[in-house]
Backbone as JSON, one array per atom type, in Angstrom:
{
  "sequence": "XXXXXXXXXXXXXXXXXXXXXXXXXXXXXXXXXXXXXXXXXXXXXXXXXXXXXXXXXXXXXXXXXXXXXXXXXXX",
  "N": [[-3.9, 34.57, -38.09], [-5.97, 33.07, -36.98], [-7.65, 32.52, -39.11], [-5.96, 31.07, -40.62], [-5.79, 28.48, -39.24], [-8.34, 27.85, -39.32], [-8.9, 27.44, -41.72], [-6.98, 24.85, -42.04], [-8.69, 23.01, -40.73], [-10.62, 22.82, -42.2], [-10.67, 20.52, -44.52], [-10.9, 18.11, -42.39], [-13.71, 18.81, -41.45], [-15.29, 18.69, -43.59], [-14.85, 16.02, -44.1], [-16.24, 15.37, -41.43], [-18.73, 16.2, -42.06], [-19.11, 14.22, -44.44], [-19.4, 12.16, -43.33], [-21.13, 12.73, -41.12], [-24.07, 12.42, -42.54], [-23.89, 10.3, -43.9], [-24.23, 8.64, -41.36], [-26.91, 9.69, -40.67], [-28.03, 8.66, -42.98], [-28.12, 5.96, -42.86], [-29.12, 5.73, -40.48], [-31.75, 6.71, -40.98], [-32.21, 4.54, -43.31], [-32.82, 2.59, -41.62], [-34.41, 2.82, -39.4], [-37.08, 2.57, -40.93], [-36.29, -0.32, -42.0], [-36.91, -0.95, -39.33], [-39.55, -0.62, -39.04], [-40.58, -1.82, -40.87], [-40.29, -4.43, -40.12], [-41.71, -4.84, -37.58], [-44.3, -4.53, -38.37], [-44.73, -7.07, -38.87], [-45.54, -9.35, -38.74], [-44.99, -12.24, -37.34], [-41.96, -11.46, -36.66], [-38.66, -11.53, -36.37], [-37.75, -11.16, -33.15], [-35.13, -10.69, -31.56], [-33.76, -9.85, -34.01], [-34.9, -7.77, -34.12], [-34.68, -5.97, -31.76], [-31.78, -5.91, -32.11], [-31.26, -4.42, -33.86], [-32.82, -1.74, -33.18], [-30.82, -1.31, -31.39], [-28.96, -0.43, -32.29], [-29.85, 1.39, -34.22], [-29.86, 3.36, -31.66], [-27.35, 3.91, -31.44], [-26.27, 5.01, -33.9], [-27.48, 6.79, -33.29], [-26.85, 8.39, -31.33], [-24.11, 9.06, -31.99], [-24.34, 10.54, -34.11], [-25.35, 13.13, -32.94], [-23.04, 13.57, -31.42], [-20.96, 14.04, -33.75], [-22.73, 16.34, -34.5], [-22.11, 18.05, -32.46], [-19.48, 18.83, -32.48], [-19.39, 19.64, -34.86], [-20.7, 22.02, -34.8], [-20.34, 23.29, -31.66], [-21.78, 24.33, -28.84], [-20.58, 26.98, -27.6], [-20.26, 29.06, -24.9], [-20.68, 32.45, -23.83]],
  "CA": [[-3.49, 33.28, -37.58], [-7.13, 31.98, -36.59], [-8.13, 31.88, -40.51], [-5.11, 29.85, -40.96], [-6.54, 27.22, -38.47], [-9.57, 27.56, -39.54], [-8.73, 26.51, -42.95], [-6.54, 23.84, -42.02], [-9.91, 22.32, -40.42], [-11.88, 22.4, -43.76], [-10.85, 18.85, -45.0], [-11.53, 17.28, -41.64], [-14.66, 19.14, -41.48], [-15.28, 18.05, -44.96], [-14.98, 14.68, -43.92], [-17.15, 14.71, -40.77], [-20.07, 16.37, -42.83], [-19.4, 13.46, -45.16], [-19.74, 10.96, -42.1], [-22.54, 12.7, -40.86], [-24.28, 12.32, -43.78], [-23.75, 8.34, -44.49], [-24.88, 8.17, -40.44], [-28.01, 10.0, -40.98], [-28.71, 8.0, -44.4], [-28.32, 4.41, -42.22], [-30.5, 5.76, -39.24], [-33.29, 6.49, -41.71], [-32.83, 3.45, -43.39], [-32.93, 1.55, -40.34], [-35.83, 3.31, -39.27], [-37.64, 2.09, -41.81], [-36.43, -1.37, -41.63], [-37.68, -1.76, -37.96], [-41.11, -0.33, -38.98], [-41.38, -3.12, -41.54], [-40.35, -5.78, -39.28], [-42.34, -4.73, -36.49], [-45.18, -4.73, -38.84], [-44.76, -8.55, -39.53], [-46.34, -10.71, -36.55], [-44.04, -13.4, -37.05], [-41.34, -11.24, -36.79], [-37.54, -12.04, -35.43], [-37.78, -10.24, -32.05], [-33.93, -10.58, -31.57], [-32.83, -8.82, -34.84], [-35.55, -6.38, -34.32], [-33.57, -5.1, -31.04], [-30.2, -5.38, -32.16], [-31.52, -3.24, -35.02], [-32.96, -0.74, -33.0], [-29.93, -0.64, -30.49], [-27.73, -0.31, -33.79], [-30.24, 2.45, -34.55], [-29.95, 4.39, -30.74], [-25.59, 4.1, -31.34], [-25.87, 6.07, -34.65], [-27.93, 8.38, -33.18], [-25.52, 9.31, -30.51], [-22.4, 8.99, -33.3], [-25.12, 11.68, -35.35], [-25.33, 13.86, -32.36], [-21.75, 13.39, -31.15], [-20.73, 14.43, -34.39], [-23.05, 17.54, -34.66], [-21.56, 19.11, -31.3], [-17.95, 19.02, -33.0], [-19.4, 20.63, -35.89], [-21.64, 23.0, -34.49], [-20.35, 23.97, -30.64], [-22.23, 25.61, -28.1], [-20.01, 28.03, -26.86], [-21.02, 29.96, -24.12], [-19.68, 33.71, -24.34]],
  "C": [[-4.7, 32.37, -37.37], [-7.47, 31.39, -38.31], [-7.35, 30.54, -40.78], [-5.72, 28.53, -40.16], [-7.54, 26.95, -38.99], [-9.92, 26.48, -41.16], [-8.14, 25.02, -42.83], [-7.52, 22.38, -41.31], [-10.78, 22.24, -41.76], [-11.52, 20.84, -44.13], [-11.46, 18.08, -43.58], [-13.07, 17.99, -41.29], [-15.66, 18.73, -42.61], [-15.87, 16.7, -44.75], [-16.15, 14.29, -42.84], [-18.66, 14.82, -41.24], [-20.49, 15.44, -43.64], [-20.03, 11.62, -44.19], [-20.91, 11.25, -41.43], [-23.52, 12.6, -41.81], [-24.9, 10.8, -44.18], [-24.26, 7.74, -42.81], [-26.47, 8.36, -40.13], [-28.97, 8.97, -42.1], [-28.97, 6.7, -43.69], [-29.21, 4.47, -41.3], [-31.75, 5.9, -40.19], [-33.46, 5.08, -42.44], [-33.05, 2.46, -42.24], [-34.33, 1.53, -39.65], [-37.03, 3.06, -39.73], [-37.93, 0.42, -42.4], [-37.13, -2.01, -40.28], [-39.06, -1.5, -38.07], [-41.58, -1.25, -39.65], [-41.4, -4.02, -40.72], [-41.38, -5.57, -38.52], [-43.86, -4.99, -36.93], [-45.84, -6.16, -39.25], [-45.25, -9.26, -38.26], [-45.15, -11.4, -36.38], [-42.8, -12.63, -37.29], [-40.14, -11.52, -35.48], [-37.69, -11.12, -34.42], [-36.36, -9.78, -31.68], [-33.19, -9.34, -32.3], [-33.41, -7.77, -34.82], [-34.74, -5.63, -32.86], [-32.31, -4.67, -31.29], [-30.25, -4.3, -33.19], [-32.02, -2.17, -34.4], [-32.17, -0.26, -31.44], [-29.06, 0.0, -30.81], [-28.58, 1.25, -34.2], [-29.65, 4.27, -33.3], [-28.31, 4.37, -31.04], [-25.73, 4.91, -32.35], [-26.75, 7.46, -34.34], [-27.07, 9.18, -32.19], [-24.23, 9.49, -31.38], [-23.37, 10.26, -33.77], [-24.7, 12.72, -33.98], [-24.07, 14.56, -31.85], [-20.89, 14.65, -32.56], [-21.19, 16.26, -34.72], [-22.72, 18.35, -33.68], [-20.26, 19.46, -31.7], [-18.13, 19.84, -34.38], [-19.84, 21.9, -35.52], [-21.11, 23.24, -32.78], [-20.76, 24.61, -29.33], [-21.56, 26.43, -27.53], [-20.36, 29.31, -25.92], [-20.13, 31.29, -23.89], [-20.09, 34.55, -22.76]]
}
């Protein structure tokens, strides 16, 4: 009976690996965008926060995500 569950979790498991995945790929690029900006003197100060507040939300969505995949279960 558990296999059966267990299987019937593979597509949505499927899917969040594919979401973690495409959240990981945007935090690095993002990461990468605020290092250029930041590098620019005359740079927008504005979009450089909302970009690295936009960065700290997918890192909790990344993390969020990896506790539903991964568990800690204490035994």
């Amino acid at each position: 009976m558990k296999r059966a569950m267990e299987a019937g979790n593979e597509p949505m498991q499927a899917q969040m690996q594919q979401r973690l995945h495409e959240l990981q790929l945007e935090h690095r690029d993002l990461d990468s965008a605020i290092h250029q900006i930041a590098d620019d003197p005359s740079h927008d100060q504005l979009a450089l926060t909302r970009m690295k507040r936009r960065k700290l939300l997918l890192k909790d969505q990344i993390a969020w995500i990896e506790r539903q995949l991964d568990p800690d279960i204490r035994a």
